[in-house]
Every structure is written in structure tokens, then in C-alpha cells.
C-alpha positions as CSV (number, residue, x, y, z in Angstrom):
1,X,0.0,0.0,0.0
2,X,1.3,3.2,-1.0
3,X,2.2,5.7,2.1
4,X,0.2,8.7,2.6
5,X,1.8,12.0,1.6
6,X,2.1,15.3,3.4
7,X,3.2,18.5,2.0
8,X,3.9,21.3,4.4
9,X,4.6,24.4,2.4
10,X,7.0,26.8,4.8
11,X,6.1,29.8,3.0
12,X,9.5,31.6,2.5
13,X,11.7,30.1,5.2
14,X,15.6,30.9,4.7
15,X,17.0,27.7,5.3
16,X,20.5,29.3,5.3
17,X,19.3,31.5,8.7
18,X,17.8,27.8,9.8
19,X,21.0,26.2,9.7
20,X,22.8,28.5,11.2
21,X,20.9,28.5,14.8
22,X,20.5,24.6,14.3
23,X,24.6,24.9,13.8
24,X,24.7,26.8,16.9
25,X,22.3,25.3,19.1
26,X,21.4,21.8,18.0
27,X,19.6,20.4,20.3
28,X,17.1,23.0,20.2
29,X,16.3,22.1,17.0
30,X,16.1,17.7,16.9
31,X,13.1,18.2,13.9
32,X,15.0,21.0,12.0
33,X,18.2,18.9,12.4
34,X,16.1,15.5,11.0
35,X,14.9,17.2,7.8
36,X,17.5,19.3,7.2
37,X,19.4,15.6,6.6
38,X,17.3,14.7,4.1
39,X,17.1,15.0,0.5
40,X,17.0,18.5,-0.7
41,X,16.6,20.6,-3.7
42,X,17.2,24.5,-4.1
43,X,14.4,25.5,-6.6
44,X,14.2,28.7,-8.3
45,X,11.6,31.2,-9.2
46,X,10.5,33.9,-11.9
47,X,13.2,35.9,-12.6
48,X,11.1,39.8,-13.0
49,X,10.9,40.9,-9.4
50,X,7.7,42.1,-9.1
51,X,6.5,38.5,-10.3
52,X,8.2,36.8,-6.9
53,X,5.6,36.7,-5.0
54,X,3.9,33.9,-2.7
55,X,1.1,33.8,-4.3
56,X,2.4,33.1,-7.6
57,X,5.3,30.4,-6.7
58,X,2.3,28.9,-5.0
59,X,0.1,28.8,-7.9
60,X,3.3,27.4,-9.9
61,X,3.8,24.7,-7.1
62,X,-0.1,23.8,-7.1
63,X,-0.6,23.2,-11.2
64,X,3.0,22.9,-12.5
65,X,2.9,26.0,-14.8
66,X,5.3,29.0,-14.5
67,X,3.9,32.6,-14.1
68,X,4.2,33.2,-18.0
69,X,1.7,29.4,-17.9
70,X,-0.5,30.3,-15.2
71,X,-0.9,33.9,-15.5
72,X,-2.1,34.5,-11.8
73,X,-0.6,37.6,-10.7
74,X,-2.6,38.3,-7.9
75,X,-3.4,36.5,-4.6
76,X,-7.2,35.3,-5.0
77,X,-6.8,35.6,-8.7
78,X,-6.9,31.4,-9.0
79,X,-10.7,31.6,-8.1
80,X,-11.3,32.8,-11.6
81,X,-8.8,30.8,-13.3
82,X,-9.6,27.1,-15.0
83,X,-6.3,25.3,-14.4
84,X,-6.1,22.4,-13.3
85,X,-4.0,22.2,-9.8
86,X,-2.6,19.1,-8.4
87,X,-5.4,18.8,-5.4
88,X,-7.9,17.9,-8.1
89,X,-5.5,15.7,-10.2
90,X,-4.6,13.0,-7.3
91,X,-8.6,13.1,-6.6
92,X,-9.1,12.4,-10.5
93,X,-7.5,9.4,-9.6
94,X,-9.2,8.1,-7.1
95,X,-7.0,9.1,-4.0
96,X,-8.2,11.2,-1.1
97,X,-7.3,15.0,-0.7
98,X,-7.4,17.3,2.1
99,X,-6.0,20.6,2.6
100,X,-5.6,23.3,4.9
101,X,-5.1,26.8,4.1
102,X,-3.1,26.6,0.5
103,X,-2.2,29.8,-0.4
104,X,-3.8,31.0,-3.8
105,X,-5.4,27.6,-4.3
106,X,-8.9,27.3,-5.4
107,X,-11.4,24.2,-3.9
108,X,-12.5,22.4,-7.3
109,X,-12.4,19.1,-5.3
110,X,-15.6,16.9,-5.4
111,X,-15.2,15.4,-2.5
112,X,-12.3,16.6,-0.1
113,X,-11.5,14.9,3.0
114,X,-11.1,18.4,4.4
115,X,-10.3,22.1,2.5
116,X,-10.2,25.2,4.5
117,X,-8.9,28.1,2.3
118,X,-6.3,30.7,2.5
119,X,-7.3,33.6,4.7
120,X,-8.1,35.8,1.0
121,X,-8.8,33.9,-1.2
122,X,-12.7,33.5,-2.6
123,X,-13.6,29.7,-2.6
124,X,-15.8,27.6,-0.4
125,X,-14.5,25.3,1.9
126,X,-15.7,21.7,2.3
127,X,-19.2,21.5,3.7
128,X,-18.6,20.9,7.6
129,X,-19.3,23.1,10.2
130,X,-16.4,23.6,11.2
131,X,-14.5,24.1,7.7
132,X,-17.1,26.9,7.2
133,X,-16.7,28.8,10.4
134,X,-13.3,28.8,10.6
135,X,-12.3,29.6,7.5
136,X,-14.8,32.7,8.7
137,X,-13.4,33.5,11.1
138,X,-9.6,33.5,10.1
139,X,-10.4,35.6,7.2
140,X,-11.7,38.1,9.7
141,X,-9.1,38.0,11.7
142,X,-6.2,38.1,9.9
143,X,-7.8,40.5,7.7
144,X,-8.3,42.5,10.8
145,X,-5.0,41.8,12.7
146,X,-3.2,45.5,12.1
147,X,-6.3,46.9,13.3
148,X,-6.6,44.6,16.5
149,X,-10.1,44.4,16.1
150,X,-12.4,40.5,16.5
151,X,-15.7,39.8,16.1
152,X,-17.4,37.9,18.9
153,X,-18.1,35.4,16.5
154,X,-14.9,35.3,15.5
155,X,-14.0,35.4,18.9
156,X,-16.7,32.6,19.7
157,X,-15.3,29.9,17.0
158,X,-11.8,30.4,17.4
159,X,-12.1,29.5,21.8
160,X,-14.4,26.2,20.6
161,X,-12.0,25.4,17.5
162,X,-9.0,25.4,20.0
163,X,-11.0,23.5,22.8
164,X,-11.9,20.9,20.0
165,X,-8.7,20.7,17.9
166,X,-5.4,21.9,20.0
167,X,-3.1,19.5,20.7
168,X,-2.7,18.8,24.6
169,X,0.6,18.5,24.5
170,X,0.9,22.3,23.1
171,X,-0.7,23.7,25.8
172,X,1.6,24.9,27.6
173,X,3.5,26.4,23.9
174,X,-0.1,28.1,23.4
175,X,-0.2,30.1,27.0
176,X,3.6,31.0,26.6
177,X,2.6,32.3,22.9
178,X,-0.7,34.1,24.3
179,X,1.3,35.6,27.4
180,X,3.8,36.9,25.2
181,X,1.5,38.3,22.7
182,X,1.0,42.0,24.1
183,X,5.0,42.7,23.8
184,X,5.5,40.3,21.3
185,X,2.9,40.7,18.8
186,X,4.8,38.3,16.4
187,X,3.9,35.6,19.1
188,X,-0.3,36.0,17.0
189,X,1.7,35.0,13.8
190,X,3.1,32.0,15.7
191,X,0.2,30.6,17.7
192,X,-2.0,31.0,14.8
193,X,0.8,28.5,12.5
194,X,0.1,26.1,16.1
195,X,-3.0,26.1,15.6
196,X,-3.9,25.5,11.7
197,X,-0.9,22.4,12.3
198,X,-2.7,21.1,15.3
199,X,-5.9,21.4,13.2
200,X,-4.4,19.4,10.5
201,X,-2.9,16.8,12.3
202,X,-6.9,16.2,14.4
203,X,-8.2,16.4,10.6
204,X,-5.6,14.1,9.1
205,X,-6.1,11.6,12.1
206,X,-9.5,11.7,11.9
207,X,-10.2,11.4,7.9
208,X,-6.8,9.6,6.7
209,X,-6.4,12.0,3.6
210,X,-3.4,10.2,1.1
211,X,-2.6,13.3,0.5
212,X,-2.6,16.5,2.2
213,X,-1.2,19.7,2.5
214,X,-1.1,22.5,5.0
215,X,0.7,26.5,4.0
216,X,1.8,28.6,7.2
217,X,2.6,31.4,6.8
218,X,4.4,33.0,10.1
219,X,7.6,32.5,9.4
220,X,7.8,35.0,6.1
221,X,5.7,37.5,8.2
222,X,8.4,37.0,10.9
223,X,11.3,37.9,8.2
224,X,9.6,40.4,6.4
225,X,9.1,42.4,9.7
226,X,11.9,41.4,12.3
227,X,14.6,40.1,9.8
228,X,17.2,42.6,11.6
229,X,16.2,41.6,15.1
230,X,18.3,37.9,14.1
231,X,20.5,37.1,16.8
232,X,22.9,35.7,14.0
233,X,24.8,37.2,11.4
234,X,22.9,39.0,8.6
235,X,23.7,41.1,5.7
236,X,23.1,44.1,4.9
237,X,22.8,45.0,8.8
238,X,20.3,47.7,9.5
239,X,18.6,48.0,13.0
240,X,15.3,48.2,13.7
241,X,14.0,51.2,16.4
242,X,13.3,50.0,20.0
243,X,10.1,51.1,19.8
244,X,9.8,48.9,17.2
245,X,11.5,45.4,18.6
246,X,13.4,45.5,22.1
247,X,16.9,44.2,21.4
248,X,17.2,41.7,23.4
249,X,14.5,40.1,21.6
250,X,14.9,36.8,18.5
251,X,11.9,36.7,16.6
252,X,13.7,34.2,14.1
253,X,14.6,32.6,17.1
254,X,10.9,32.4,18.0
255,X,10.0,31.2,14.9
256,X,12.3,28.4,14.8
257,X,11.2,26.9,18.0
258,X,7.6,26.9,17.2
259,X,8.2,25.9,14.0
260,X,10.7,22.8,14.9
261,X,7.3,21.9,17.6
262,X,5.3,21.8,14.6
263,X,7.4,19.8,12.8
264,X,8.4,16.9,15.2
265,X,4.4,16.4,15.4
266,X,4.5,15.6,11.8
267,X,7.4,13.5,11.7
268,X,5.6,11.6,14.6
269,X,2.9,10.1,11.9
270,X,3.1,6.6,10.7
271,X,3.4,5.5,7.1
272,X,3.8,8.8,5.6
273,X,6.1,10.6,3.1
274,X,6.6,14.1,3.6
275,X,7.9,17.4,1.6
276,X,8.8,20.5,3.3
277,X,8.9,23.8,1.0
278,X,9.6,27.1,1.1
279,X,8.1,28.3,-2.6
280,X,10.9,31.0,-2.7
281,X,12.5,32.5,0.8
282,X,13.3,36.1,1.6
283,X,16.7,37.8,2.2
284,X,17.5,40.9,4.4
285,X,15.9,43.9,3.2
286,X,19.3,47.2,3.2
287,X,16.9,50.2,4.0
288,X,13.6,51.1,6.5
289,X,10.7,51.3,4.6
290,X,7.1,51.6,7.0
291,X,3.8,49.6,5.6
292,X,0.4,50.5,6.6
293,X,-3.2,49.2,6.1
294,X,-6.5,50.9,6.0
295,X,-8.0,50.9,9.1
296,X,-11.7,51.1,7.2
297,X,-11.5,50.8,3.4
298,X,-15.1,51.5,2.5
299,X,-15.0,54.8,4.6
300,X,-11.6,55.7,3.1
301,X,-12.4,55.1,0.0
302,X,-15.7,57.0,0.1
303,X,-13.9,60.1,0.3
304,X,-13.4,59.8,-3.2
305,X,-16.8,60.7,-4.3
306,X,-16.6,57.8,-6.9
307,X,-19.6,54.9,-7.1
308,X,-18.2,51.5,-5.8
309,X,-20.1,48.0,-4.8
310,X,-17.6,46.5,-2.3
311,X,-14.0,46.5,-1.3
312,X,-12.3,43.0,-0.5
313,X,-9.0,43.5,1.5
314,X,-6.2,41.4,0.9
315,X,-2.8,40.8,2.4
316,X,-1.0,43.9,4.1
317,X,-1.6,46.7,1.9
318,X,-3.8,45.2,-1.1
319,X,-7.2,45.3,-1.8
320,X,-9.4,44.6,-4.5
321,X,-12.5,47.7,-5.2
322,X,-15.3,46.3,-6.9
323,X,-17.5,48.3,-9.4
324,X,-19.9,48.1,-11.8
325,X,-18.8,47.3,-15.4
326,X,-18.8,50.9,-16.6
327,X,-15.2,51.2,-18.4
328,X,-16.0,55.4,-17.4
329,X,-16.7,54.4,-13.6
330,X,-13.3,52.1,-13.5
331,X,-11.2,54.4,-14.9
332,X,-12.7,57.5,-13.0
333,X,-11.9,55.7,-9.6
334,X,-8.7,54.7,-11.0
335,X,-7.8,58.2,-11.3
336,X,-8.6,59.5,-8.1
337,X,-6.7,56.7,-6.6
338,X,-3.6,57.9,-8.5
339,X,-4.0,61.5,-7.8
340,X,-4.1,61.4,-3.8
341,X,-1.3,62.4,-2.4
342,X,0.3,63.5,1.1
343,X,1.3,67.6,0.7
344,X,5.2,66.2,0.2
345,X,3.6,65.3,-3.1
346,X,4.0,61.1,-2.7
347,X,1.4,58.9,-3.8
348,X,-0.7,57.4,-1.5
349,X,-1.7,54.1,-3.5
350,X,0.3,52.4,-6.2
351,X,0.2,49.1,-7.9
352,X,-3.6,50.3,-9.7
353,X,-4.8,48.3,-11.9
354,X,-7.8,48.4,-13.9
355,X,-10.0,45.1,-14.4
356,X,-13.5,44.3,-15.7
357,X,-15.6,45.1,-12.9
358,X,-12.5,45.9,-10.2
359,X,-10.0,47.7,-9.6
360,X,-6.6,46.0,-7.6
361,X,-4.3,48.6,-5.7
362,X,-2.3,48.9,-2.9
363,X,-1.2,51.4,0.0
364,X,2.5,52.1,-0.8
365,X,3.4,55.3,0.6
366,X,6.8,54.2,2.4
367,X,7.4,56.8,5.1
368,X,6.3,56.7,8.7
369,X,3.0,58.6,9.0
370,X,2.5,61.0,11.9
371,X,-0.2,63.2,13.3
372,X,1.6,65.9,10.5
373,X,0.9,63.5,8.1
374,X,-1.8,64.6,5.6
375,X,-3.5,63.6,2.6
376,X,-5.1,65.8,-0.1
377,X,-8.5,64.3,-1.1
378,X,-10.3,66.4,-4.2
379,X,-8.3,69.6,-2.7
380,X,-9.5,69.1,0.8
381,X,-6.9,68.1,3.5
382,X,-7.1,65.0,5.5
383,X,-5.3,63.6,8.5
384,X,-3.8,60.1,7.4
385,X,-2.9,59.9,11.1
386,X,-6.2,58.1,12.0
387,X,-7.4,56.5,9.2
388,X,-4.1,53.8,8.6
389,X,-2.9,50.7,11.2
390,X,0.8,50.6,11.4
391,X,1.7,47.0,9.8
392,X,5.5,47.1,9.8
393,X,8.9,48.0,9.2
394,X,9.9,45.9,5.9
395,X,12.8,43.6,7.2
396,X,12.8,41.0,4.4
397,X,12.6,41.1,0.9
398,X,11.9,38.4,-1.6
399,X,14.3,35.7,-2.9
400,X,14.1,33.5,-5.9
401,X,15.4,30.7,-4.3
402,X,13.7,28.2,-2.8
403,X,14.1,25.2,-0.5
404,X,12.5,21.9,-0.9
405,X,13.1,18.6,1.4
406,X,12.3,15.2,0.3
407,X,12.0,12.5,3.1
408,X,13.8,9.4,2.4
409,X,11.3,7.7,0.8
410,X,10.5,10.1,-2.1
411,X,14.5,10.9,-2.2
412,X,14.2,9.4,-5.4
413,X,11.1,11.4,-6.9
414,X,13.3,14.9,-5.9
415,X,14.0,17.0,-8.8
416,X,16.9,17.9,-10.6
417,X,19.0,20.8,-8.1
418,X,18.4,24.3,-9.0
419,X,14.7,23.0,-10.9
420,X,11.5,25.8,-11.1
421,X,9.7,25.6,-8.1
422,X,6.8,24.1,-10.7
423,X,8.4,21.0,-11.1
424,X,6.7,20.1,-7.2
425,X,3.9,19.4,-9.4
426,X,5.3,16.8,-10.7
427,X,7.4,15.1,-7.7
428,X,3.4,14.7,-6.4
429,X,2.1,13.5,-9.6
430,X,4.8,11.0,-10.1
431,X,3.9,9.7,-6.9
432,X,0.5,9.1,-7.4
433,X,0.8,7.6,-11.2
434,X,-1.0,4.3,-10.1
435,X,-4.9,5.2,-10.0
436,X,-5.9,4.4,-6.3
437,X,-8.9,2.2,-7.9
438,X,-7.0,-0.1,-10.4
439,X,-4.4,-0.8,-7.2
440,X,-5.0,-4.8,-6.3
């Protein structure tokens, strides 16, 4: 019988940091030190900058295409797209699927074991109650996690999830995460991760998937926003304010212990083959640039004086503005965005672009915003102070490399070194090339 499969896609872990505090500390680390033993390929990405992005690698991983096969440039962009991803393919052939969380992956399954989608991404989860209120209630609140602000039905779901799916023996790594929390807020990122693995491991358990897959997502929030604060060596060196991360804090450290946790609980499971991936990884970023979120887009946005239907927000500073299909109405709106700008003359929004029926754009003004920070909205001046949610100093920028780790016995399924991060597709599909149904 053919051994279940796992993929756990690390998004954007630098294995090179990794090694160097498992070099330095290796018993800290006995799951990092396991799989970093393993078989394992450095993948590569797009080469165009502005195409490295998560959720494109991820879409390349999930259907085997590159961004110039695919074409999905934007995260949630899969849920209008036809391809077909790799979920769908193994279920063609009569093996089981479930997944938690893929980034940019859209549920076309007919009958998944379990699917509970990326926090932005518009596609149903599978039919349980519980699939359908948590995926709820995580898109609330990490849509809503610069702005501090949960639901009580968020708030309601995510207590009874955790009473009905964390694992007891991560009890005590959920206090010290929820303690730590208020001073640091990185410590959300990190019990959240706990979570959706301890979710997947009660779901796995339960439903016996042969394959599965589960994204987190901490760790490239952790470098994008506390890369500097690494204990170890890393280049260019640029420190973040006090304010902004006490010193004397690690949150790479932080993020390799819960991360390891999560890990060992996976290596734990019988009769399984697993692949650990990274999609691309992030490198130190050599100057301080500040992102911030709208605190209320609708309102914001209603400043403008232009007709709109509904505004979705994204990741960080992206959202989506739908409209009508009036070519006029698009383009007025996509005007206005353009022209708003603080009285130091730098655009507010950037990244517009103009679609049938929406209109994609993104907060990009770079500098730290201040109670003397004001916008100019159809010549009137506005205080930006109180209408943004500080996100974070960028720390990390994005890589092309990637990591992939192949346990020993898919070692001979791995790629070719140096291989598009695509070609994951394919180490899967090879694996399941015998249709579960024609098996004796």
C-alpha cells in the first residue's frame, strides 16, 4: 500500500538562517536537524521581481505551470482561473485529498477529505461546520490583525475550535505564545501556524487523507518584519527602532522553536512521506521602509466621491474595489486613486490596476505617518494619522530561491538541483501515477 503523503509548504523560510541557529544550538532544534538531513533541492523562481511573490510560486507549485503558464498575478486571482491544480489531479485518480489553508489555491475538489482556504482567497471550503466557520473566522481576523479588532463570532469559533482541535501537549507552547503576545505581537503570527498544524494533524487523524497539505505562513511574516532583530549574522545590517523590537529580543529565534514543535508532530505520523517547501525565501531587506493598512476601506475610500459596490482586502496593503462594469466608472476611480497624495507630493496608493468590474491597488506610501501627516482628497486636507494601522517596518525582501526537502522515501522522486519551483507538481504527480482504484 502506497504511504500517505504530506506536504507542508514553509512559506518563505531561509533555510540558510535555519542552519545557522540549528549549527549553533542543535539540540534546540532535533526536527529541524532531521529534515534538514534529508534530501533537498534548491528551486528557483521567476526571474522579473515584481513576479516573486507567494502567491504566484504557489500557484506554480499547485498546477506545475510558471507565471508566464499560469498567469495568476494576484493572490485570489486562482478563483477565476480554470487550471487544473494538483489537489484535483490525485482526486481524478481516485486518492483522497485534504488541505488546509493553500495559499492561492482554489477548492474544485468533489469530495475533499477536508479544505479550508487561505485567509483571501474566494472559494468555499468543504461542507462541515467547522470548515465553514473557521475559515470565517480566520479571514476576519487576519484581515483584521493590524487593526486589532475580532468579532465575537470570530472570537466565539476560534475558543471552541481550539477546545476541540489543540493538541494537549501544546498547551503549555499556546499560554507561553498568548502571554507573550502583548509585547510580542509576532507571538499572534506563531500561535496561529500552532493552531492551523494542530488542526491538521486532528483532521488528518481523523479522515486519513493520502494526501494533504497544509501552508503557514508565520515565518515569512516574521522575516519580512523582524529580519534585523536575528540574533545571528545577517547582511546588509540595518537595525530596527526599539520602539519597534526591544533588542534583546529573536523573533527568528521564535520562529524556529515553534516551527521545529510543529514539525516533530509531523514526523511523529506513521506510514507517511513528507515534503517540506519554502516556494521562494526572503533575504535581508538594506533600507527602512514603513507599511500601513487601512484601518476602514469603505469609509476611506468614500472620500473619493466615486460609485463602488464593495472593497475586499487582501494581504498587508492590497485590496481589490469592486465596481460596476462601466469602463468610465473604473477608470474614473482609478484616477482618483492615483491622484491622492500627502502635501510632500507622494502617492498614496500604487500598484492600480484596472480590471473588468474591479480595480486591484495597494497602500505604498513608504514613510512613517505621523499626526503631520496629511493627505489631499479632491483639494480638501485629511489627516492620514487616524485612518491607517501601522503594519510594519519591511525587514525582508523576496528571494528566488527556494528550498524543498524530500523524506527518504520520495528521495528518489526529488527533482533535478536548481529545478523551477513548478516541477513540485510533478514530484506529487509521479507519486500518485497508479490510480488508487485499479491498485489490487
Amino acid at each position: 500500500m502506497k504511504k500517505k503523503l504530506i506536504l507542508i509548504e514553509l512559506n518563505e523560510v531561509n533555510f540558510d538562517v535555519v542552519q545557522q541557529y540549528v549549527e549553533r544550538s542543535p539540540d534546540m532544534f532535533p526536527a529541524f536537524r532531521t529534515i534538514m538531513s534529508w534530501e533537498h533541492r534548491r528551486t528557483t523562481a521567476e526571474e522579473d521581481y515584481k513576479h516573486l511573490e507567494p502567491w504566484i510560486q504557489w500557484v506554480s507549485a499547485h498546477t506545475g505551470k510558471t507565471f508566464q503558464g499560469h498567469g495568476v498575478f494576484r493572490l485570489g486571482d486562482i478563483a477565476q482561473s480554470d487550471h487544473e491544480q494538483i489537489f484535483e489531479r490525485v482526486e481524478a485518480r481516485g486518492y483522497s485529498v485534504g488541505a488546509i489553508s493553500p495559499m492561492n489555491a482554489k477548492n474544485n475538489l468533489a469530495k475533499p477529505r477536508y479544505f479550508i482556504p487561505d485567509p483571501w482567497t474566494q472559494t468555499p471550503s468543504d461542507r462541515s461546520w467547522w470548515s465553514r466557520n473557521i475559515a470565517k473566522s480566520l479571514s476576519q481576523a487576519v484581515n483584521d490583525n493590524a487593526n486589532a479588532r475580532l468579532s465575537v463570532s470570530t472570537i466565539a469559533v476560534i475558543l471552541l475550535a481550539l477546545a476541540r482541535f489543540a493538541s494537549f501537549g501544546n498547551y503549555k507552547e499556546y499560554i507561553r505564545l498568548a502571554a507573550r503576545a502583548l509585547t510580542r505581537t509576532w507571538s499572534k503570527a506563531l500561535f496561529l501556524d500552532l493552531f492551523l498544524s494542530d488542526l491538521h494533524l486532528s483532521l488528518y487523524k481523523k479522515t486519513k487523507p493520502d494526501f494533504s497539505t497544509i501552508f503557514l505562513n508565520a515565518g515569512a511574516h516574521i522575516q519580512h518584519h523582524y529580519f534585523h532583530n536575528a540574533k545571528i549574522s545577517v547582511h546588509p545590517k540595518v537595525e530596527n527602532p526599539t520602539w519597534y523590537c526591544k533588542s534583546e529580543y529573536d523573533p527568528i529565534e521564535d520562529m524556529i522553536i515553534v516551527y521545529d514543535i510543529i514539525i516533530s508532530k509531523i514526523l511523529d505520523i506513521k506510514d507517511s512521506q513528507i515534503i517540506i517547501a519554502t516556494g521562494l525565501t526572503q533575504k535581508p531587506y538594506n533600507y527602512v521602509k514603513f507599511y500601513y493598512r487601512l484601518n476602514n476601506h469603505r469609509a476611506f475610500l468614500s472620500m473619493l466621491g466615486q460609485s463602488f459596490t464593495d472593497v475586499i482586502p487582501l494581504m498587508t496593503r492590497d485590496f481589490v474595489i469592486k465596481m460596476d462594469q462601466d469602463p468610465a466608472s473604473i477608470e474614473a476611480m482609478s484616477k482618483a486613486l492615483s491622484a491622492m497624495k500627502t502635501e510632500d507630493g507622494v502617492p498614496l496608493f500604487g500598484d492600480i490596476e484596472e480590471r473588468s468590474g474591479s480595480i486591484f491597488a495597494s497602500l505604498t506610501y513608504p514613510y512613517e505617518i505621523t499626526e503631520n501627516t496629511f493627505v489631499l482628497i479632491n483639494g480638501q486636507k485629511v489627516s492620514l494619522f487616524d485612518k491607517v494601522a501601522f503594519v510594519a517596518i519591511k525587514n525582508g525582501m523576496h528571494d528566488g530561491r527556494g528550498f524543498s526537502f524530500f523524506s527518504d522515501g520520495l528521495a528518489a522522486n526529488a527533482p533535478a538541483e536548481a529545478c523551477h519551483i513548478a516541477s513540485l507538481y510533478d514530484v506529487i504527480d509521479n507519486y500518485f501515477d497508479i490510480p488508487a482504484k485499479s491498485k489490487a
